[in-house]
N, C-alpha and C positions, 0 to 999 in steps of 0.2 A: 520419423515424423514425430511432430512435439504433439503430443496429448495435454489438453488445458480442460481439466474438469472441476465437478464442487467435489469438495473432499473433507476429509476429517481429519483436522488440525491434534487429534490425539493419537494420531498414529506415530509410532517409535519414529522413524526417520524425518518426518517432521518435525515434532517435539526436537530432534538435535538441531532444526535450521531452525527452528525459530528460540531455541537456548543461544544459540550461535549469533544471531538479531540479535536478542536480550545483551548479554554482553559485550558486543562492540558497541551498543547506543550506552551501555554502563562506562565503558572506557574512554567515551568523547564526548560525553556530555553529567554534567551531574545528576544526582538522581530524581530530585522534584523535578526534572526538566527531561526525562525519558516517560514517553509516554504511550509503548507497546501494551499490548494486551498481552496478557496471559494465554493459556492455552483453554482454560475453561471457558474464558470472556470471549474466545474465537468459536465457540460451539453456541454461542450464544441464540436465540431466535431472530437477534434484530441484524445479525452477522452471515453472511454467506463468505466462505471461502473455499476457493480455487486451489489446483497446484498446475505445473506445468510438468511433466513426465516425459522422456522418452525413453521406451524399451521397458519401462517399468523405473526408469531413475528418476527420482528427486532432483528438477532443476531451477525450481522456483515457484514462490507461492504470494500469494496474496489474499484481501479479503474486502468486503466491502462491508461497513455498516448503516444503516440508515437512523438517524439522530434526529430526522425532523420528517414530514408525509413526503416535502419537495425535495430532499438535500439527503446526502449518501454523504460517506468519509472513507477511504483509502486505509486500511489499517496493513499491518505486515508485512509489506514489500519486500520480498528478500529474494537474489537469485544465490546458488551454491557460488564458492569460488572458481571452478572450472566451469563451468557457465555464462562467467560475465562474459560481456563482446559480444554474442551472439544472436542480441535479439530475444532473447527470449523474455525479459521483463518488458520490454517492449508489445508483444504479443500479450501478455498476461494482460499487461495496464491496458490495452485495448481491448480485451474479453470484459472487464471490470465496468467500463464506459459505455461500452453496449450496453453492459447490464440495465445501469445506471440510467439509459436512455429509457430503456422496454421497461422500467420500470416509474417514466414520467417525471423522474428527478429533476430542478431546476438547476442547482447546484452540484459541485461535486468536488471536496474538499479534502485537503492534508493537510499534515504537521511532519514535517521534516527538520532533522537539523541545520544547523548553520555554519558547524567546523567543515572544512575541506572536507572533510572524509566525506559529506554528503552531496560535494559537488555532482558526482557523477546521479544520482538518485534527481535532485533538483534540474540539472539539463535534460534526463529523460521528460520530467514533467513536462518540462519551458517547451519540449519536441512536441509533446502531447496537447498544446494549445493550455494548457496551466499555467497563471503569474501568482504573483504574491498579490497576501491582501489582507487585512486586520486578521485578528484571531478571532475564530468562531468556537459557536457549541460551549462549551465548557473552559476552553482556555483562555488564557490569561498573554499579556504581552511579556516575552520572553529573550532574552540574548542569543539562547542555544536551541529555538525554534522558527522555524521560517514557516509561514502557512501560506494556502497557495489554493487557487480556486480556479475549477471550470465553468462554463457558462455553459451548460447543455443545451440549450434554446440556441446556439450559436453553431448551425449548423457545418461550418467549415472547422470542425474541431476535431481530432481524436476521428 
């Protein structure tokens, strides 16, 4: 059974998946245009993060930040390699939006990239009731970012 809790993004095994994150967004995208948190920035007060466990294994994490009173952001999405296919960032991405609900958010917003490699990340979203939509928060219009918004108030969603 998958276990989805809040956890501590400085723990060893995580620190490798989300080193593992860090360097594939370094290898398909350049670097002003990667825009992961660190492992401090994910301990943050305004950041809750998740992982997905089963048996005690690392199979995926995520985190939510909130950047405005109405509006949350998607940061770290990452499942291990033997993991994908199964559903399980699917299960995460839906713990995240609950969140995001119980917590009265209007919005609920990403930055993903735009090479292939992140097709499969952007169809879980598009599954999840997410389209594209200007850049918010802090960014900027980008080639190798694609942003993408929920409408929490839209109750047929996630």
């Amino acid at each position: 059974m998958v276990l989805i809790e809040i956890d501590d993004p400085r723990q060893k095994d995580i620190r490798q998946l989300l080193d593992e994150h860090l360097v594939d967004m370094l290898a398909t995208s350049p670097v002003e245009s990667v825009h992961a948190l660190e492992h401090s920035a994910l301990s943050g007060q305004d950041v809750t993060f998740w992982t997905a466990r089963e048996d005690d294994e690392l199979l995926s994490c995520g985190a939510l930040k909130q950047f405005a009173s109405d509006r949350g952001e998607i940061k770290s999405m990452r499942t291990t390699s033997a993991a994908r296919g199964q559903g399980i960032a699917s299960q995460l991405l839906s713990r995240i939006v609950v969140e995001a609900r119980q917590r009265s958010y209007r919005f609920l917003y990403l930055e993903t990239g735009s090479d292939e490699f992140f097709a499969p990340a952007r169809r879980l979203y598009g599954r999840h009731g997410f389209t594209e939509c200007q850049p918010f928060g802090n960014y900027v219009l980008d080639p190798h970012s694609v942003f993408m918004r929920l409408d929490l108030l839209d109750g047929n969603q996630s």
